[in-house]
C-alpha positions as CSV (number, residue, x, y, z in Angstrom):
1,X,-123.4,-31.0,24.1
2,X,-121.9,-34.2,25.2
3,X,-121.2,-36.6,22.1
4,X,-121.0,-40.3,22.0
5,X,-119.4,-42.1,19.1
6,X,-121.0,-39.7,16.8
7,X,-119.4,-40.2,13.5
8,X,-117.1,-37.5,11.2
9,X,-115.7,-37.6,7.9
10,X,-113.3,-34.8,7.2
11,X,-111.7,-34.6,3.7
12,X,-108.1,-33.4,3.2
13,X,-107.4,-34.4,6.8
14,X,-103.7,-35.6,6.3
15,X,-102.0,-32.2,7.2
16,X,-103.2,-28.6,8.0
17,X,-106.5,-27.5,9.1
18,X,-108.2,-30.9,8.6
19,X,-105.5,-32.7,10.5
20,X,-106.4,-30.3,13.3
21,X,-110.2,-31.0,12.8
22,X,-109.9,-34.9,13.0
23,X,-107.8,-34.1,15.9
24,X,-110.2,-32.3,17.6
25,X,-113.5,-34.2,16.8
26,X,-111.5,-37.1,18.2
27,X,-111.3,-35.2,21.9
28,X,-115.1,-34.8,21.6
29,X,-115.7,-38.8,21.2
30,X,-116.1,-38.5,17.2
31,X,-115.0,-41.4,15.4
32,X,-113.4,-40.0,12.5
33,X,-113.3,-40.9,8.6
34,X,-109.6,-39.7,8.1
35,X,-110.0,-38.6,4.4
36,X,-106.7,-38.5,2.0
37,X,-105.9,-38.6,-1.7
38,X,-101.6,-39.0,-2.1
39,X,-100.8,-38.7,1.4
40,X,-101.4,-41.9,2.8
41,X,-98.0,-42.0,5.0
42,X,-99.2,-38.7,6.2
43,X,-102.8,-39.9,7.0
44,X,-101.2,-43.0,8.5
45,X,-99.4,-40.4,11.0
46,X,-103.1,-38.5,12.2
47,X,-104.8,-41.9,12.4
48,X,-102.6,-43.5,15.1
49,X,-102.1,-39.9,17.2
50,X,-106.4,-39.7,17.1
51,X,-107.8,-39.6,20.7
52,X,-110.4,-42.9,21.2
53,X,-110.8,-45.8,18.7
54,X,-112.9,-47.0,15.7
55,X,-111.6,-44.2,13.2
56,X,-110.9,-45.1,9.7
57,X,-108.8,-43.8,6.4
58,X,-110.5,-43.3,3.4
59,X,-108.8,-42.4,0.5
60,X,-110.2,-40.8,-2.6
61,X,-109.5,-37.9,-5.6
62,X,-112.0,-35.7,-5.0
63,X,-111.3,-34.4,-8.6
64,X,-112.8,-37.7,-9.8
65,X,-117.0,-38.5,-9.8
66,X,-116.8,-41.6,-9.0
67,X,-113.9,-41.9,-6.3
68,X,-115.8,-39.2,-4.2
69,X,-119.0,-41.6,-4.7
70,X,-116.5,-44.3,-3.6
71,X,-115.3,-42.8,-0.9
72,X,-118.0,-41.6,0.7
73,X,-120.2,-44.7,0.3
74,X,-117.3,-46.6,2.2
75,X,-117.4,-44.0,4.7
76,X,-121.5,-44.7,5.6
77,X,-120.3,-48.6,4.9
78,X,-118.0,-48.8,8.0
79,X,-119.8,-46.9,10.0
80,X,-123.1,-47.2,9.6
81,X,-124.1,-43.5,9.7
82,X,-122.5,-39.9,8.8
83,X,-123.1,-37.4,11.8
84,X,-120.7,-34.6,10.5
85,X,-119.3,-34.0,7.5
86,X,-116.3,-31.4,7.2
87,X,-115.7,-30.1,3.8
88,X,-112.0,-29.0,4.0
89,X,-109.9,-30.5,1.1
90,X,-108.8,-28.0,-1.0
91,X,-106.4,-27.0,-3.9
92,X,-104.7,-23.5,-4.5
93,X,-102.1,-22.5,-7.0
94,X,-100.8,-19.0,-7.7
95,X,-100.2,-17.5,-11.0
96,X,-99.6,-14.0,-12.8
97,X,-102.7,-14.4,-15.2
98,X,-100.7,-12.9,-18.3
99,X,-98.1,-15.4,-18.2
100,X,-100.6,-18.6,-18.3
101,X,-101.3,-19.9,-21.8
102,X,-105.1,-20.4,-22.7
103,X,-104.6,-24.1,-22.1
104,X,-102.7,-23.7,-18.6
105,X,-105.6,-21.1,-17.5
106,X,-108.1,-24.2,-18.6
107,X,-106.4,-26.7,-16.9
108,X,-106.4,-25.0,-13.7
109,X,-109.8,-23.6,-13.6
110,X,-111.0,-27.2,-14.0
111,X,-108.9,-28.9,-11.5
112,X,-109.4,-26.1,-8.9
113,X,-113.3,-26.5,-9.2
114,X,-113.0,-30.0,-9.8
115,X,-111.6,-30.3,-6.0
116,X,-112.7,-27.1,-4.3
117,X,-116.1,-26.8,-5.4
118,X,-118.0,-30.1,-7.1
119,X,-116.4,-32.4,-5.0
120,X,-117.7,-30.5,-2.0
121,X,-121.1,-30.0,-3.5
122,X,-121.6,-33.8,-4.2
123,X,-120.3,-34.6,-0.8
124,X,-122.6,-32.1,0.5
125,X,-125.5,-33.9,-1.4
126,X,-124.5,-37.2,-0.5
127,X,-124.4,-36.3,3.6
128,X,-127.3,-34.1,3.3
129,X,-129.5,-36.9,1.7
130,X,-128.5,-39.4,4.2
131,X,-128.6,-37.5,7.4
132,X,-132.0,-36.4,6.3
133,X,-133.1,-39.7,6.5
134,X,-131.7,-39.6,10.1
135,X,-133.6,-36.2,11.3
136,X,-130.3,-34.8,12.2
137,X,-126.8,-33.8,11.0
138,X,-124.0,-31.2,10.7
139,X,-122.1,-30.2,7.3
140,X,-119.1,-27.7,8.0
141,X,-118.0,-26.8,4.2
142,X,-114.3,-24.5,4.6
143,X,-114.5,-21.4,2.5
144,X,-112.6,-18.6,2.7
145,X,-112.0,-14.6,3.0
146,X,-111.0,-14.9,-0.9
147,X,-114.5,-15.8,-1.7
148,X,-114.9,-11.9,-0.7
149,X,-111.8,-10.1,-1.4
150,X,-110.9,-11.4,-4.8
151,X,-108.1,-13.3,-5.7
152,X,-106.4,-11.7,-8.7
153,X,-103.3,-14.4,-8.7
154,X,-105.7,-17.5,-8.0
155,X,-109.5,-16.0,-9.2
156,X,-110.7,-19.9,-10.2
157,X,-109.9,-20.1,-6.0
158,X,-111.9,-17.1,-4.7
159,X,-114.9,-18.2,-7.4
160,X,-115.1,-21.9,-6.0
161,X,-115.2,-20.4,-2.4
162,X,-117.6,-18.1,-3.5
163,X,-119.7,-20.6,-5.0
164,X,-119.3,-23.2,-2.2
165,X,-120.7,-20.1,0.5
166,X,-123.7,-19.9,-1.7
167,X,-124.1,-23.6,-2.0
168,X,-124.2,-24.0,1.7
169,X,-126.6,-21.2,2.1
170,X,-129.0,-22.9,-0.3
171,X,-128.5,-26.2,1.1
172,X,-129.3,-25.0,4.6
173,X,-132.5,-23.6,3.6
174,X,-133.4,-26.9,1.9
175,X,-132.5,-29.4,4.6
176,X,-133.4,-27.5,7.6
177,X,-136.9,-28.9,8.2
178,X,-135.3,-32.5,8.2
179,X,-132.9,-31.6,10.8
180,X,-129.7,-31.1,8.6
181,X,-127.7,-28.0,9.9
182,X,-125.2,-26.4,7.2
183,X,-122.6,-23.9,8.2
184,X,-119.6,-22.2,6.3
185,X,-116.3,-20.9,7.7
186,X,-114.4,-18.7,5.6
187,X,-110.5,-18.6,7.2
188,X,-108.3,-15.6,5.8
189,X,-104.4,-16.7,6.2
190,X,-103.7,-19.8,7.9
191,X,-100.3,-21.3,8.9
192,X,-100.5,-24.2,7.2
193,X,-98.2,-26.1,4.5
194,X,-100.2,-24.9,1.9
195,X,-99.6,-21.2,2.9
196,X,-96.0,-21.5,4.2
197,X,-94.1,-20.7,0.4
198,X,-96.3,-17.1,0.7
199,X,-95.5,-16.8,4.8
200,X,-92.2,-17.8,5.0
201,X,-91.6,-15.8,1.7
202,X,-91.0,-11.7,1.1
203,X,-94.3,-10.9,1.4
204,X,-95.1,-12.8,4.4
205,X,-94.4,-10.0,7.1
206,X,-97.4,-7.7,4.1
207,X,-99.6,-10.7,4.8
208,X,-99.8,-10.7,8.3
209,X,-99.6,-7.3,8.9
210,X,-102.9,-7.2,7.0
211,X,-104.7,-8.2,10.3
212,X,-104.3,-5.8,13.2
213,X,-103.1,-9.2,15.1
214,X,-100.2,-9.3,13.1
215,X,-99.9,-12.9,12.4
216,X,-102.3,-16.1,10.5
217,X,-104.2,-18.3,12.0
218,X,-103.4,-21.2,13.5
219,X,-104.8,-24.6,12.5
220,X,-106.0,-25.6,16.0
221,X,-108.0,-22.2,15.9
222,X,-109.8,-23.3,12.7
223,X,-110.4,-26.6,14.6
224,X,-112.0,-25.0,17.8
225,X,-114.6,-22.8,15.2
226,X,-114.8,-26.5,13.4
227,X,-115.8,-28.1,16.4
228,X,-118.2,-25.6,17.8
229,X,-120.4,-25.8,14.9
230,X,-120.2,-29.7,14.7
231,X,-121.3,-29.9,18.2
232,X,-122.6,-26.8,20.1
233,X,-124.0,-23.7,17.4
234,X,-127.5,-23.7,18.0
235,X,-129.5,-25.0,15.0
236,X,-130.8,-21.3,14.3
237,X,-127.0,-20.4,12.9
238,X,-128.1,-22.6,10.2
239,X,-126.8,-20.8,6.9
240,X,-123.9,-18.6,8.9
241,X,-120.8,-17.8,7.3
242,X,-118.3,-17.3,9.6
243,X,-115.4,-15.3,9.4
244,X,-112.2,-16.1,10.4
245,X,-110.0,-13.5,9.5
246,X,-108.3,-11.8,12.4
247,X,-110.1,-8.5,11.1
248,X,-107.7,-8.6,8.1
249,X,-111.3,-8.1,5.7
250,X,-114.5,-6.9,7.5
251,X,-117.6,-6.7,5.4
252,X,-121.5,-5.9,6.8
């Protein structure tokens, strides 16, 4: 499908896998909504590299009501419309459960949802309410193989994918007759800053051994998936999770 100055917002796009996206939405004519909560600098950095003009940086904390309302709303503000929204921001933090206090489990489980799951399920509202009103558009919410698998170190991480797969499913349903497509991609390992303390650590060499590729992901291979959805998957994927794995967890 050949795109002209369709629009994207893609959240957590500073670094990582939504760098990547922003990167290549840009290639496909997107103008981009550069989304960011600390890392302006870093943001800065992807804005000026983009392919094309008329992209934007929008900062917000997505752990905060009213700064996603914010940000989105200045995100239809500048350009007019949302085509494509990529859900990608995210938050993960290991722990050995019996060494967290009740207070330290608390705060986590709140923060991680806060980010990982309601912020993506408001943004999802807000797109899927406006595009509607359009007769088209494309929401790409960023799961993850711990939605399935369990994550006994991080298991407020694995529920909030979880919850965000079912979310999408349910929102796909609901929007389809107005033209809204929803899609969910579920990485397993991905070389990424986030991941690097695990990769570049002892168990890094158990970790990619756990797909018979022997290695993660790379971002730009989340990016090409990304950017199929948001511009070629036929409207009858509507509701697919996709796995991105490298076969390290098959289910059926």
């Amino acid at each position: 499908m050949q795109v002209t100055r369709k629009t994207v917002l893609v959240t957590g796009a500073s670094r990582g896998i939504g760098a990547a996206i922003a990167h290549g939405m840009a290639k496909q004519g997107f103008r981009v909504a550069i989304h960011y909560n600390a890392s302006q600098a870093a943001a800065q950095r992807v804005y000026q590299a983009l392919e094309g003009n008329g992209h934007i940086l929008v900062q917000g904390d997505l752990a905060e009501e009213q700064s996603r309302s914010d940000m989105f709303e200045q995100t239809i503000r500048e350009f007019g419309r949302l085509d494509v929204l990529v859900n990608n921001a995210g938050v993960f933090e290991e722990n050995g459960l019996l060494d967290l206090s009740r207070e330290a489990w608390r705060k986590k489980w709140r923060r991680t949802l806060a980010v990982n799951l309601d912020a993506a399920a408001d943004l999802t509202f807000f797109a899927a309410q406006d595009m509607a009103k359009n007769g088209q558009g494309r929401i790409i919410n960023i799961t993850s193989r711990g939605a399935f698998r369990g994550e006994p170190r991080a298991p407020e991480y694995g529920a909030a994918k979880a919850g965000l797969n079912s979310l999408s499913q349910s929102f796909a349903q609901a929007f389809a007759p107005h033209g809204v497509l929803v899609f969910a991609l579920a990485p397993g390992f991905v070389e990424t800053e986030m991941a690097k303390p695990l990769l570049d650590g002892p168990f890094g060499d158990a970790i990619r051994a756990q797909s018979p590729l022997n290695r993660a992901a790379s971002v730009s291979e989340m990016a090409e998936i990304v950017t199929y959805l948001a511009t070629q998957a036929p409207a009858y994927m509507t509701g697919a999770i996709i796995d991105a794995n490298g076969a390290s967890y098959l289910r059926n």
